[in-house]
C-alpha positions as CSV (number, residue, x, y, z in Angstrom):
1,X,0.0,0.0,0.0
2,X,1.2,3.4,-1.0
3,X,1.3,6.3,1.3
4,X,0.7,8.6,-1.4
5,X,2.4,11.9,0.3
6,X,1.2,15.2,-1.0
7,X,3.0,18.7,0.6
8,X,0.3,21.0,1.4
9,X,2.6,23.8,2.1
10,X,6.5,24.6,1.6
11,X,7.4,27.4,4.6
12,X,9.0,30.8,2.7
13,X,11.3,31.3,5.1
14,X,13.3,27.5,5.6
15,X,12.8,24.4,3.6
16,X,10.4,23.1,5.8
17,X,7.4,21.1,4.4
18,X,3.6,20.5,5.7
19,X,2.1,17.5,3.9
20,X,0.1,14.6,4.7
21,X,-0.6,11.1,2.9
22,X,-3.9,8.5,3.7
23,X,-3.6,5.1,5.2
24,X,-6.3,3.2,5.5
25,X,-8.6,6.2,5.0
26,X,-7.5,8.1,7.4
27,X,-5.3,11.3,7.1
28,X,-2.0,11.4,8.7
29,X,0.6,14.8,8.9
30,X,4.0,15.7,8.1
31,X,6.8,16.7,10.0
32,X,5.6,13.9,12.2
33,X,7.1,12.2,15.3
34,X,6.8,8.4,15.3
35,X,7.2,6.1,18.4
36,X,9.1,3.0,19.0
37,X,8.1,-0.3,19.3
38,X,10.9,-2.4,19.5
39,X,9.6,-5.8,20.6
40,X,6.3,-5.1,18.7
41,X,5.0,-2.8,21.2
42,X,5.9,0.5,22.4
43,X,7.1,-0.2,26.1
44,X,4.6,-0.2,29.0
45,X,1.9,1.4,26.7
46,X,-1.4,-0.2,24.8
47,X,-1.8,0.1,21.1
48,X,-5.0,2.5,22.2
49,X,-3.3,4.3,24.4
50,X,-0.8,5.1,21.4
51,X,-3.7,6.7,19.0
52,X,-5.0,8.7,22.0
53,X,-1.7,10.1,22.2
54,X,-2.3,11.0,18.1
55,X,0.6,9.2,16.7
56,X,0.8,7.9,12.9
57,X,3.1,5.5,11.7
58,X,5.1,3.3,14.5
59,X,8.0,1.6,14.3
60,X,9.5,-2.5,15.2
61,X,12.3,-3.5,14.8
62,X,13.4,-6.1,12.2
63,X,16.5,-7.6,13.9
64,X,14.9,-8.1,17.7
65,X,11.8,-9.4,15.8
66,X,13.7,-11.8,13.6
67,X,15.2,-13.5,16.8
68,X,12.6,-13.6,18.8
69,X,9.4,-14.4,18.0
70,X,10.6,-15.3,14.6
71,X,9.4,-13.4,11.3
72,X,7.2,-16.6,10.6
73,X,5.7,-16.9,13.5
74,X,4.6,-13.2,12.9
75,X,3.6,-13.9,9.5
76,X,1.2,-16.7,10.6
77,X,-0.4,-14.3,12.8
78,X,-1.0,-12.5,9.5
79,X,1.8,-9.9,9.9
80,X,2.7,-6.9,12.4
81,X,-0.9,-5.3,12.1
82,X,-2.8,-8.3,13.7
83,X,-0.2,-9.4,15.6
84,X,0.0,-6.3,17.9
85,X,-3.1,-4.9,17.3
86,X,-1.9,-1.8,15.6
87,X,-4.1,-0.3,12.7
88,X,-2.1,2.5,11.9
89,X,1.2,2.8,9.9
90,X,3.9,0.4,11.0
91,X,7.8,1.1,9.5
92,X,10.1,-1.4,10.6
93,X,14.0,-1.2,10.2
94,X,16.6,-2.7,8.6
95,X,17.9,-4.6,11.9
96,X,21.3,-3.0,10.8
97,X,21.9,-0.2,13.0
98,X,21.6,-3.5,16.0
99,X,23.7,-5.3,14.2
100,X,26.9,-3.4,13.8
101,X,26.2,-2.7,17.1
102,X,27.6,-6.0,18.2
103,X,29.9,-6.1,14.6
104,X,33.6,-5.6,14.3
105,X,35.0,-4.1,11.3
106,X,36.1,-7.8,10.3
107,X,33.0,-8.8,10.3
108,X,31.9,-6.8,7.3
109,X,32.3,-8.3,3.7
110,X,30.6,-7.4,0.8
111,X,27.8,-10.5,1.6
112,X,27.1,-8.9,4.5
113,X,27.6,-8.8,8.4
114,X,28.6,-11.8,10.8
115,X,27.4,-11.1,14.6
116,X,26.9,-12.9,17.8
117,X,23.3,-13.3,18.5
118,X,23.0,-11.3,21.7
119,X,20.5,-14.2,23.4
120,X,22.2,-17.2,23.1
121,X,25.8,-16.4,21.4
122,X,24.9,-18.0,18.0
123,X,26.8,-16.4,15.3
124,X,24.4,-15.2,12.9
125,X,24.7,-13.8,9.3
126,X,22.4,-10.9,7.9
127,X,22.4,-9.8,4.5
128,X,20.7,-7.5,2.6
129,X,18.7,-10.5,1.0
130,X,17.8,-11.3,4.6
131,X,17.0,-8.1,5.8
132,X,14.0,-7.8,3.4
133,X,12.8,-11.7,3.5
134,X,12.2,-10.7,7.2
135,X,10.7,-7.5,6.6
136,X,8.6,-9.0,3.7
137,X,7.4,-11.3,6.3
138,X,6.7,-8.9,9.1
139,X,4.5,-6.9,6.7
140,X,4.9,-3.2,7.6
141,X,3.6,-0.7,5.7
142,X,7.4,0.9,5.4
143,X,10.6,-1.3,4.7
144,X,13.9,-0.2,5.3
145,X,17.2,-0.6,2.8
146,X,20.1,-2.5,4.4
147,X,22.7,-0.2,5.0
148,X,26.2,0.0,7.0
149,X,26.3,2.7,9.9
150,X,29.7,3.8,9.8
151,X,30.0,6.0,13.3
152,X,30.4,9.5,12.3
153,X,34.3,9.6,13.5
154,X,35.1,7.3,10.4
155,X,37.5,8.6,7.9
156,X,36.7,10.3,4.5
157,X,37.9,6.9,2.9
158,X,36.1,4.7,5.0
159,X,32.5,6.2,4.6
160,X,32.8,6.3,1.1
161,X,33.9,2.8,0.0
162,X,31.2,2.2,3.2
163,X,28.2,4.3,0.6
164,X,29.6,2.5,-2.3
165,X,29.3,-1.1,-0.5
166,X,25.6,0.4,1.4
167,X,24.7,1.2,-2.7
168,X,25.6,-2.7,-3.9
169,X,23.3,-3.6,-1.0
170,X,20.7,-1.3,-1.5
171,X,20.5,-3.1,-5.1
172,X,20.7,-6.3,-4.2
173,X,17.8,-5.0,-1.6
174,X,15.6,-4.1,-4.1
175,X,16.2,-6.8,-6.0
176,X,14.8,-9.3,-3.2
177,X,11.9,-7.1,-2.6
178,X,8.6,-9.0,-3.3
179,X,5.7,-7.5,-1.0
180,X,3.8,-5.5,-3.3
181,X,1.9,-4.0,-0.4
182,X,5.1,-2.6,1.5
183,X,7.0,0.4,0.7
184,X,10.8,0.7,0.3
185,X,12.9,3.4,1.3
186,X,16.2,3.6,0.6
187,X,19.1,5.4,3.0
188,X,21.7,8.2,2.2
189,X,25.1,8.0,3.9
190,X,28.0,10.5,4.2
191,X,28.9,11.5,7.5
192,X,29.0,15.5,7.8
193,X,30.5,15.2,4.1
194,X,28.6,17.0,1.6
195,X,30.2,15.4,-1.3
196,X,29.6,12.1,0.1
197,X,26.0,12.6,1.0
198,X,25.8,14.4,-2.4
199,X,27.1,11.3,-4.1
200,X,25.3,8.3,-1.6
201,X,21.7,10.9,-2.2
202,X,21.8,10.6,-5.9
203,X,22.8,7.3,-6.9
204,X,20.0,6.0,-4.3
205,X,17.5,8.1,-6.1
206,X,19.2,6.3,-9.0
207,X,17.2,3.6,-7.8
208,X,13.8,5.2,-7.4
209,X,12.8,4.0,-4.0
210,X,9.7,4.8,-2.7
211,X,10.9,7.2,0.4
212,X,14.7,8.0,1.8
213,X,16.2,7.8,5.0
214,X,18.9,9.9,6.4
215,X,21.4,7.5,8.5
216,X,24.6,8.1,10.4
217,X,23.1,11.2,12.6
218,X,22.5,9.5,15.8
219,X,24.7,6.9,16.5
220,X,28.4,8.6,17.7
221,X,28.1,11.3,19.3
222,X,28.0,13.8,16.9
223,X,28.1,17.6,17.1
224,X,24.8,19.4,16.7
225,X,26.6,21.2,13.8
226,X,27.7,18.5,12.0
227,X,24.2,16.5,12.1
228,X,22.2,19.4,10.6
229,X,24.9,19.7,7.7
230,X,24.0,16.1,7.3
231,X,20.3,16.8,7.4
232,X,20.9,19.8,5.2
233,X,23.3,18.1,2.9
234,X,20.8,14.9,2.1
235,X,17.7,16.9,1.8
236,X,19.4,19.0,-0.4
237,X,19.5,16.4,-3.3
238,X,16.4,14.0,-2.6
239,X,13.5,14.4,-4.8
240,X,10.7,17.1,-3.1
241,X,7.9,14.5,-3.7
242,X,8.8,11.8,-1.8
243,X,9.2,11.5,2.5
244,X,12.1,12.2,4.2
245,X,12.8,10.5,7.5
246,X,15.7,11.0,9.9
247,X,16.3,7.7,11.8
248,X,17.0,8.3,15.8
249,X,16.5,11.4,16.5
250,X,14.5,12.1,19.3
251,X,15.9,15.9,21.1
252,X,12.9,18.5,20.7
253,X,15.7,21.3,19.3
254,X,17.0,18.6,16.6
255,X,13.5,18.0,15.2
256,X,12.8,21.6,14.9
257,X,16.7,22.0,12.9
258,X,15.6,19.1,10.9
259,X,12.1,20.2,9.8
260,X,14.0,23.3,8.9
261,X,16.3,21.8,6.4
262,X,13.4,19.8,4.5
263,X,13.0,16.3,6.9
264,X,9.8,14.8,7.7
265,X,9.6,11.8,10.0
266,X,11.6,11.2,12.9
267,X,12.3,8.9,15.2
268,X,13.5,7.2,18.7
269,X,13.5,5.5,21.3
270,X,14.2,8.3,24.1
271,X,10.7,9.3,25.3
272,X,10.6,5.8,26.6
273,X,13.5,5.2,28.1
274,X,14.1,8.7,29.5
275,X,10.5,8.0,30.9
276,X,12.1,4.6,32.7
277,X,15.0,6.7,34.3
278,X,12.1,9.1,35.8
279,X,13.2,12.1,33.3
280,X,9.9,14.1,32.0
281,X,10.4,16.5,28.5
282,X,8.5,19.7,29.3
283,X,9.1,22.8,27.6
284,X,11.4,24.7,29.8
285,X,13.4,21.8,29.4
286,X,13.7,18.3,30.7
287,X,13.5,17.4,34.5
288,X,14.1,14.5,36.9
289,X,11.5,13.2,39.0
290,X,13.6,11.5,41.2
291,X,14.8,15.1,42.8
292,X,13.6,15.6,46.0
293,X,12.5,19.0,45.4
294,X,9.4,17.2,43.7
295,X,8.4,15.3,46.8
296,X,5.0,17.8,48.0
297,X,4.9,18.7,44.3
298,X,1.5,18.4,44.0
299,X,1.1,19.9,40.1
300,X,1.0,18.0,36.9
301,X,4.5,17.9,35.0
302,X,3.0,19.9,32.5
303,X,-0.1,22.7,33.2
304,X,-0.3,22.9,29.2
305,X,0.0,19.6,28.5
306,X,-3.3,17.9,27.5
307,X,-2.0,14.5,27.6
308,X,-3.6,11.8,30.3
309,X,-0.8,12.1,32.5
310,X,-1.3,15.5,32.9
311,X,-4.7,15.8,33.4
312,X,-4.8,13.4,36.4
313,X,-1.2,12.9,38.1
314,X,0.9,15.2,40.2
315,X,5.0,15.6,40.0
316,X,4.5,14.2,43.5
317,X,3.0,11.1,43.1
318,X,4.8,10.2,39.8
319,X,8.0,10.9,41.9
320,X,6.8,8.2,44.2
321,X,5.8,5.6,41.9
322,X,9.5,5.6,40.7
323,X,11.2,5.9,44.2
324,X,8.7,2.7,44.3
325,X,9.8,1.4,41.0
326,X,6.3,0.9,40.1
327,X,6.5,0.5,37.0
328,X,3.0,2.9,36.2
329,X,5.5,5.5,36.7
330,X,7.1,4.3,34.0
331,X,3.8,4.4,31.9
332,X,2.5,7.7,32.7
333,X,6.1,9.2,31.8
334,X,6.2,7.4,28.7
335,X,2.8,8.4,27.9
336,X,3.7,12.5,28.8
337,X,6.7,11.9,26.7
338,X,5.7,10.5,23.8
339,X,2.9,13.1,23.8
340,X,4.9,16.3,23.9
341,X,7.3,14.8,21.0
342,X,3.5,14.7,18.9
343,X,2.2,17.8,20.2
344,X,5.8,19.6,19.5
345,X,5.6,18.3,15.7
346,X,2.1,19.6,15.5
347,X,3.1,23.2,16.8
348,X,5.8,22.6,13.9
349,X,3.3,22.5,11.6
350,X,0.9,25.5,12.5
351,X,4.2,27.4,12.5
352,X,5.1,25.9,8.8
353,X,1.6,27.0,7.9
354,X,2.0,30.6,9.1
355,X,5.2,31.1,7.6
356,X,6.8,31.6,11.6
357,X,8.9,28.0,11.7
358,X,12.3,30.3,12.8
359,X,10.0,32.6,15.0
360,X,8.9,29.4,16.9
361,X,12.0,27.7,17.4
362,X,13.4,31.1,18.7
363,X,11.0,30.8,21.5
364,X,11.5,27.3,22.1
365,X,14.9,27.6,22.6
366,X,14.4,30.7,24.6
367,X,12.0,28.7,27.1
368,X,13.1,25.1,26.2
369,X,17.2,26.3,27.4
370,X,16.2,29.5,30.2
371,X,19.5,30.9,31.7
372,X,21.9,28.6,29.5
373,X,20.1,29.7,25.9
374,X,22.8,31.2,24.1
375,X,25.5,29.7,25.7
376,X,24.7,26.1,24.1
């Protein structure tokens, strides 16, 4: 099924975009936010309790899927959708990012990647091949392209024979692609290069997938400079009718930079897991439950926050249900969270629709950073 993205509006003033495809008869609206669901679900929360919070397309991951339950098990189930009860959009990813995660350079050849299968120690092989058999099988609305993810510190040399090798793959990919209800989208490369991404955006395009991806921005560290030269330098060559995602990215200021240089979807699994470690998003910045300053703090995390948490728990009972480690603090964080990351990319686009995107980030950073803004 195609998403059939249309842009409503392109902002004067930055590249931003304001668009919206249909799935399933419903509407859904770019920039957008999408939450993680790793295991098939997105941690601690119900597939209800994800739509109340308005999100569109979700994400699982191919590689934790593949190992456990097993892409065929899914299948029988009749793919993701039935499987975890999710009738929205559902983008699952190449399991690669994971895998080069437990990788070594050795184990790279031009077949594909060798790993240790963290459950059991098995040494496992996954190929671009692989990587879309599973995906086929899973059944998401929104495949990913098997790529390398060189850290950003890599040299010159080593991320370009890495975009020539991701290109081969992304081929091959394509090539083993067979569900013709599942979209592709293929993934630039580069570093904070713009050559490289230059060269790794156009020959994917080459290939005419059916979206692109932006990799290597979240996964070492990075400067904030340097990732929004890689937004900037991707966008900058991907065709205007197609989505644009950013994989990982997850910090409030870096959505706003990369709706700015032309990005639409983004990504991660922060809300979640900054919600386990008792840390709340709110707009004057982020703040720690756990401090005892919260302890007779008997307001909601957020007074202009409309999400459930908000509307019926107190700083000071939140705080205790993690001092507990009750794990409905976890929930109710994850569920305030995940909500500000929506409501922040639907502020985005009012402001894209106004023509006031730079107007709105100036005031986000002004409230978002207080005494430090400036100085960041």
């Amino acid at each position: 099924m195609k998403l059939d993205f249309k842009i409503k509006k392109e902002e004067k003033n930055t590249k931003a975009r304001w668009g919206e495809f249909n799935f399933n008869g419903k509407v859904y609206e770019t920039p957008m936010f999408m939450p993680v669901g790793t295991q098939a679900t997105v941690k601690t929360l119900s597939p209800e309790e994800i739509k109340e919070m308005g999100a569109g397309i979700i994400l699982s991951n191919t590689y934790h899927l593949w190992l456990r339950p097993g892409e065929d098990i899914v299948s029988r189930a009749g793919g993701l959708h039935q499987f975890m009860n999710y009738d929205g959009p559902i983008l699952t990813d190449s399991g690669g990012f994971q895998v080069f995660s437990l990788a070594k350079p050795s184990d790279i050849s031009e077949e594909g990647v060798v790993f240790k299968n963290h459950l059991n120690g098995d040494k496992l092989l996954l190929t671009p091949e692989k990587s879309i058999e599973i995906q086929n099988k899973l059944d998401s609305d929104i495949a990913m392209s098997f790529d390398e993810c060189p850290p950003a510190s890599a040299s010159y040399t080593y991320l370009k024979e890495s975009i020539e090798r991701t290109l081969r793959w992304a081929k091959r990919g394509k090539m083993a692609h067979k569900n013709k209800n599942q979209m592709l989208f293929g993934i630039v490369q580069g570093g904070y290069y713009e050559d490289l991404r230059k060269f790794s955006a156009t020959e994917t395009v080459k290939l005419d997938f059916d979206g692109y991806s932006i990799g290597g921005v979240a996964n070492d560290h990075e400067s904030k400079e340097d990732m929004y030269k890689a937004f900037l330098y991707s966008t900058k060559y991907l065709p205007k009718e197609k989505l644009r995602y950013a994989m990982g990215i997850g910090e409030p200021i870096d959505i706003i930079e990369g709706v700015i240089r032309g990005v639409d979807l983004f990504d991660c699994v922060s809300p979640t897991r900054l919600a386990r470690h008792g840390h709340a998003f709110t707009k004057y910045g982020k703040i720690n439950l756990k401090n005892a300053k919260y302890k007779e703090d008997f307001t909601p995390i957020s007074k202009d926050c409309d999400c459930y948490t908000c509307k019926s728990f107190t700083k000071a009972y939140i705080k205790h249900l993690i001092n507990a480690d009750e794990s409905f603090g976890a929930r109710l964080l994850s569920i305030h969270n995940i909500r500000f990351l929506i409501s922040l990319t639907e502020e985005i686009r009012e402001a894209i629709q106004s023509d006031s995107l730079k107007e709105y980030r100036e005031c986000f950073l002004k409230n978002y950073y207080g005494d430090h803004y400036g100085k960041k």
